[in-house]
C-alpha positions, 0 to 999 in steps of 0.5 A: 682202976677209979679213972677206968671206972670214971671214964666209963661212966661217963662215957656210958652216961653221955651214951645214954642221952644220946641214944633219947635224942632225935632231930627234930624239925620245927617251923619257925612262926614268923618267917616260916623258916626251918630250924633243926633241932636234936632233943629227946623224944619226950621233949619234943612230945611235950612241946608238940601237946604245947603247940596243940594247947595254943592252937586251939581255943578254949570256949566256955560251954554256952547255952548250947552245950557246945565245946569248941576245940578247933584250931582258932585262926594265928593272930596277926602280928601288928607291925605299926606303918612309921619310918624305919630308923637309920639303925633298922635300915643298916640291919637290912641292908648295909649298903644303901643310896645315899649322898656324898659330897662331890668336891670337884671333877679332873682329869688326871689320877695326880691331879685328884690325888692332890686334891685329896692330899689338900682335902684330908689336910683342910677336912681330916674327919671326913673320909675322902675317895676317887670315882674313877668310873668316868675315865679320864675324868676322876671326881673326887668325894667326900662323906657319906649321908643319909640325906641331903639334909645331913651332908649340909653342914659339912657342904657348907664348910666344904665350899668355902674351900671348894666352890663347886662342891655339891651333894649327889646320890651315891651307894655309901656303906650304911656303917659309915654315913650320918 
């Protein structure tokens, strides 16, 4: 009889929050984008008497006499103009044009195979791949970049290996580059 009685109030309880509650919508201030939400109703009239109190500017009473209460203009949100960093731009977009380093160009899938096979021996630290999009001709890549700049000190070991290795723009996952 107490687990009936526990059971029911409980169940009667959780009934009564249920009943307050109400979805309501909101606009997101920033990106306009709508966000639904179930609270009660008294809540949501307190958060909207909040919003009005925001919305309007409270002006002391001057030689005239008169209160402004209108809606004041949303202040702009200052974004300041400078270089997004590497970890904003990977937010945004995980895969990006950046730069690997092309180690050289054959013929044939067992040729590249070999030299990746010789590569990941010489270079074990750098991710190494085969671009097969020029059929029959296969590169062979390495690394991945953000810049030119950052691939010149792996380029510089690379070549003393492989000559004809050279940095070429390429879509690296984000994640991955340096």
């Amino acid at each position: 009889m107490k687990k009936f009685i526990k059971i029911f109030s409980l169940l009667s309880l959780m009934g009564f929050y249920t009943v307050e509650a109400q979805q309501v919508v909101k606009k997101d201030t920033l990106s306009g984008t709508e966000l639904t939400i179930t609270m009660d109703s008294r809540v949501s009239d307190a958060l909207a008497a909040i919003e009005d109190r925001c919305a309007k500017t409270a002006v002391v009473k001057g030689p005239s006499g008169i209160d402004d209460d209108a809606p004041a203009k949303p202040t702009k949100i200052f974004v300041p103009s400078r270089e997004l960093t590497n970890a904003e731009i990977c937010r945004k977009n995980p895969r990006i044009l950046g730069f690997k380093i092309q180690i050289t160009t054959v013929k044939s899938n067992d040729e590249a195979n070999e030299i990746k096979a010789y590569f990941r021996k010489r270079f074990p630290n750098l991710k190494v791949e085969t671009d097969a999009s020029l059929r029959p001709n296969y590169k062979i890549l390495a690394g991945s970049y953000f810049s030119k700049q950052s691939a010149a000190s792996d380029l510089a070991k690379i070549k003393e290996y492989f000559k004809s290795a050279t940095p070429i723009q390429y879509r690296v996952f984000c994640a991955e580059a340096k």
